[in-house]
N, CA, C and O atoms as CSV, one atom per row, in Angstrom:
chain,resi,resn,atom,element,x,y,z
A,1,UNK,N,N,0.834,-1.202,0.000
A,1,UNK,CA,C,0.000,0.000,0.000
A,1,UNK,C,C,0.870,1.254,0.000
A,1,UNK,O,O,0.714,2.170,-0.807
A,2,UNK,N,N,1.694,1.237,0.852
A,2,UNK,CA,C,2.640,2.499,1.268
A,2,UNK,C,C,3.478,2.552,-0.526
A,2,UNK,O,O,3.612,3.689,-0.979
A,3,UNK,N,N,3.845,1.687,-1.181
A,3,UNK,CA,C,4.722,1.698,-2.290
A,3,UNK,C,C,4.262,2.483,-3.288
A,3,UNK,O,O,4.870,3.200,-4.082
A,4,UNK,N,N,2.453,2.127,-3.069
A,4,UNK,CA,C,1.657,2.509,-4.446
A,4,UNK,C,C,1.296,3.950,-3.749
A,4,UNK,O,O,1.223,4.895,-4.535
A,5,UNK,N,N,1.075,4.206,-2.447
A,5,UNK,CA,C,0.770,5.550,-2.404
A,5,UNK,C,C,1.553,7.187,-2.981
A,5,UNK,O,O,2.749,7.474,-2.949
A,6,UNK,N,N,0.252,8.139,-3.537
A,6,UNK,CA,C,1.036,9.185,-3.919
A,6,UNK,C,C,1.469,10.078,-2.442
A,6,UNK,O,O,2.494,10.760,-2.416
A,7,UNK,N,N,0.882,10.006,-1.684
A,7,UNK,CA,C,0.956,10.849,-0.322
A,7,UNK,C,C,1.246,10.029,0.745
A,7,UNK,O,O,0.312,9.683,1.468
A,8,UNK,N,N,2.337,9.661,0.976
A,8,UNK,CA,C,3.123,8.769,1.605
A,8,UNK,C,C,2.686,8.997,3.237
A,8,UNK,O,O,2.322,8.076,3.968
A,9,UNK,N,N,2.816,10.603,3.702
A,9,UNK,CA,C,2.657,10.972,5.044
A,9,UNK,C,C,1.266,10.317,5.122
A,9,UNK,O,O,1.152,9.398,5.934
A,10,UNK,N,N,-0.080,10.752,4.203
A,10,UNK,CA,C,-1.571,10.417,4.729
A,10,UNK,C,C,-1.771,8.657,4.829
A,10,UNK,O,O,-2.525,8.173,5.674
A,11,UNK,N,N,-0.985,7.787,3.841
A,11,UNK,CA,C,-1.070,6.716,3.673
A,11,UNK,C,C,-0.759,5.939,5.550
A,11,UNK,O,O,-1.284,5.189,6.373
A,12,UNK,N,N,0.403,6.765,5.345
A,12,UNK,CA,C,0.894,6.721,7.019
A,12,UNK,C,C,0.249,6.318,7.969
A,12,UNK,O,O,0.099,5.287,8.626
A,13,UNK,N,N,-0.403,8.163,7.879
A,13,UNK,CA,C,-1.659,7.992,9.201
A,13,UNK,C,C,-2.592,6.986,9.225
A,13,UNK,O,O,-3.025,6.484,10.262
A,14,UNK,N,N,-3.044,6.552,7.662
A,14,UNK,CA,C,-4.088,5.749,7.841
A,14,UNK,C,C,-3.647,4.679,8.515
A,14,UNK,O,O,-4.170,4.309,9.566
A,15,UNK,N,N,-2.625,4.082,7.949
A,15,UNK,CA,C,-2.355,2.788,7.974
A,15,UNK,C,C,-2.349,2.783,10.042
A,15,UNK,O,O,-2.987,1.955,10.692
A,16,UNK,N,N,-1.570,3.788,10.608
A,16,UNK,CA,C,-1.088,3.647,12.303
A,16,UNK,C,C,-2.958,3.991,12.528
A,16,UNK,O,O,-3.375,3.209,13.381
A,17,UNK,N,N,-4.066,4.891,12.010
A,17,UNK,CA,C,-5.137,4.595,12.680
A,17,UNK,C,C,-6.156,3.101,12.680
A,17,UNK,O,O,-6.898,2.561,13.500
A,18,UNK,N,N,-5.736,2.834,11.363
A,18,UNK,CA,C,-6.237,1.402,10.899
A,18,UNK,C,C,-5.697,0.138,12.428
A,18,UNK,O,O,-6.463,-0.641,12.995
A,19,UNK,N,N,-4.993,0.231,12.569
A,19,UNK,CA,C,-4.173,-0.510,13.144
A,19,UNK,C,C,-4.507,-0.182,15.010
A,19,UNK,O,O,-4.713,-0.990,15.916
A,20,UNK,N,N,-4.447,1.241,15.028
A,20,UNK,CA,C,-4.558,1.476,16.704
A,20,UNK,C,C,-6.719,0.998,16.844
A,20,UNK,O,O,-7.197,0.441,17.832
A,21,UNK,N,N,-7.357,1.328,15.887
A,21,UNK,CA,C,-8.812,1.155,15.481
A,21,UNK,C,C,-9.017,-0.784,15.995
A,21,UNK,O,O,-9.830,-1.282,16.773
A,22,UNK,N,N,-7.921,-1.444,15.179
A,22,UNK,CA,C,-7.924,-2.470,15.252
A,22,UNK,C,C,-7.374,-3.213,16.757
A,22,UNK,O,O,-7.397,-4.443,16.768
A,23,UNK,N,N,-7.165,-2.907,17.293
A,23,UNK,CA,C,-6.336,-3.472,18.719
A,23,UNK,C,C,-6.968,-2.599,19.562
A,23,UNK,O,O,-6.666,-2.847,20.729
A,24,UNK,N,N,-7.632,-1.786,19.461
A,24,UNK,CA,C,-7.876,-0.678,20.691
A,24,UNK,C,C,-8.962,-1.623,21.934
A,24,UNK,O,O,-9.128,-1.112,23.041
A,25,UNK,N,N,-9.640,-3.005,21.594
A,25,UNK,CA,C,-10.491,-3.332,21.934
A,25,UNK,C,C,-9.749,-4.591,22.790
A,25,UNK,O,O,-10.314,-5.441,23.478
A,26,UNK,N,N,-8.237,-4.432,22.513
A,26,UNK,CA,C,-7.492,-5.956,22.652
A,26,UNK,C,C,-6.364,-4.895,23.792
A,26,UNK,O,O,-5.259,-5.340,24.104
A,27,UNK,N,N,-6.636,-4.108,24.082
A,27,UNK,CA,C,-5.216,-3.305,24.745
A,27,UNK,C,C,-5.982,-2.706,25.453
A,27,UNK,O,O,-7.207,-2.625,25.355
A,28,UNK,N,N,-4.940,-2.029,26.585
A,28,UNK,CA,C,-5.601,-0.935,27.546
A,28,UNK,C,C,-4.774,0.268,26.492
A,28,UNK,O,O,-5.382,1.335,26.573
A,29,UNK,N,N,-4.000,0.326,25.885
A,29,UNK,CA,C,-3.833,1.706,25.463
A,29,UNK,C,C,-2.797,1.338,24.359
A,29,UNK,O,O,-2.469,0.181,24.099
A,30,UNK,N,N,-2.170,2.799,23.548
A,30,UNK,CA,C,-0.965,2.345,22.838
A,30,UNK,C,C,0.163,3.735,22.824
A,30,UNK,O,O,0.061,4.915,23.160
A,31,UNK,N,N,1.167,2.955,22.293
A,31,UNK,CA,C,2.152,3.920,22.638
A,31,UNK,C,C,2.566,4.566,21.197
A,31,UNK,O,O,3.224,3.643,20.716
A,32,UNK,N,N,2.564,5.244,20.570
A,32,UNK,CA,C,2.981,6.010,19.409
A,32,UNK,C,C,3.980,6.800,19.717
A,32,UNK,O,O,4.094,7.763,20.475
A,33,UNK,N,N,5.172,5.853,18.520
A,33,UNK,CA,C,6.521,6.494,18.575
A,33,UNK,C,C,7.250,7.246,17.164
A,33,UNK,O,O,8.240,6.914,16.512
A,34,UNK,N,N,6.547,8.092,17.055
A,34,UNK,CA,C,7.097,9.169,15.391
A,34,UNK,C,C,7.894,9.901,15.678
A,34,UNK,O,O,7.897,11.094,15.983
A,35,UNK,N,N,8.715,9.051,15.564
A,35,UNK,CA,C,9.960,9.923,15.087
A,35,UNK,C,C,10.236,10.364,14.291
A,35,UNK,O,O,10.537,9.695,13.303
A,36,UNK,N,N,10.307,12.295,14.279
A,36,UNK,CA,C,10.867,12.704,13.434
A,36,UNK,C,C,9.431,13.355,13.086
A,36,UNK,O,O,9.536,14.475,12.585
A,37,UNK,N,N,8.088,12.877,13.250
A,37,UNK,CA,C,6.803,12.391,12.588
A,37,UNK,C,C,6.227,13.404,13.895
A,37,UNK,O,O,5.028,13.626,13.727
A,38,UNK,N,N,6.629,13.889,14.811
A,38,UNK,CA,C,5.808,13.951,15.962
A,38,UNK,C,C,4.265,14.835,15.789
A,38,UNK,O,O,3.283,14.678,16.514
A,39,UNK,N,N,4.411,16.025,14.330
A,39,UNK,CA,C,3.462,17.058,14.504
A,39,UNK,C,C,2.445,15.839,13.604
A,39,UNK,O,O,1.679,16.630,13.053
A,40,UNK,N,N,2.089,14.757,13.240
A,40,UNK,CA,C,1.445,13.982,12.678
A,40,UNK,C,C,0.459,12.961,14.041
A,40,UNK,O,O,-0.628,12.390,13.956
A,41,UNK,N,N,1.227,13.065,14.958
A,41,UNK,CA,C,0.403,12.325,15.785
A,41,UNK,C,C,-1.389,12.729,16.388
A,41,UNK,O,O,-2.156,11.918,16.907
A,42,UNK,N,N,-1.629,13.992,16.149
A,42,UNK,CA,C,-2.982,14.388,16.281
A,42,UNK,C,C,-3.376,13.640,15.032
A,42,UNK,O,O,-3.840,12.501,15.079
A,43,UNK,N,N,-3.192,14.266,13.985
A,43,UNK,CA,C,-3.699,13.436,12.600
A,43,UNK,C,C,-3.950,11.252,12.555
A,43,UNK,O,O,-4.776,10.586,11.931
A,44,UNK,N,N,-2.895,10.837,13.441
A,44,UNK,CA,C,-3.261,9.687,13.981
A,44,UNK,C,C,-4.444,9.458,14.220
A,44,UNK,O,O,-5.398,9.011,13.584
A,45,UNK,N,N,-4.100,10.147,16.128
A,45,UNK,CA,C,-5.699,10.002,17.044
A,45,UNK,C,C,-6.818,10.118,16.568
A,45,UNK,O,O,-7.670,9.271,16.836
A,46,UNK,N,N,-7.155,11.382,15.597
A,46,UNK,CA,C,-8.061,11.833,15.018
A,46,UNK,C,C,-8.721,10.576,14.207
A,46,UNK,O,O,-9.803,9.992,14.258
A,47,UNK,N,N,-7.622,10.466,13.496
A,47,UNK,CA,C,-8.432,9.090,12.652
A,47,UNK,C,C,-8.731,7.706,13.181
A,47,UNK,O,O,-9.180,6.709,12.616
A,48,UNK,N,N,-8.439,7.880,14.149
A,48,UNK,CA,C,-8.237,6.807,14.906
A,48,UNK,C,C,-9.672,6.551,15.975
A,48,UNK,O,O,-9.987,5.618,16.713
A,49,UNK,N,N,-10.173,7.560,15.716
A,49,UNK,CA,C,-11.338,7.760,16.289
A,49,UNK,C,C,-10.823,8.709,18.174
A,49,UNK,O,O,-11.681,9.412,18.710
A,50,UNK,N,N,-10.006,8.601,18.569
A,50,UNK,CA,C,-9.639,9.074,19.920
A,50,UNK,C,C,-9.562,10.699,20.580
A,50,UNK,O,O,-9.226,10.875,21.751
């Protein structure tokens, strides 16, 4: 997915909200580590539903 994407950063987010969306029900919480990435982490949560 990430290879074929034109917008590499949004592909990103989706993919870490897809993923926190998916486990959020299996975890008490998660830890998000962007490095480098940090002003992207609202854009995460957001999609992430949080």
């Amino acid at each position: 997915k990430m290879a074929e994407a034109e917008d590499k950063a949004q592909t990103g987010i989706e993919i870490a909200a897809n993923l926190i969306k998916e486990l959020k029900d299996m975890c008490h919480g998660v830890h998000i580590m962007a490095i480098g990435w940090e002003k992207k982490v609202p854009a995460v949560l957001e999609a992430a539903g949080l």
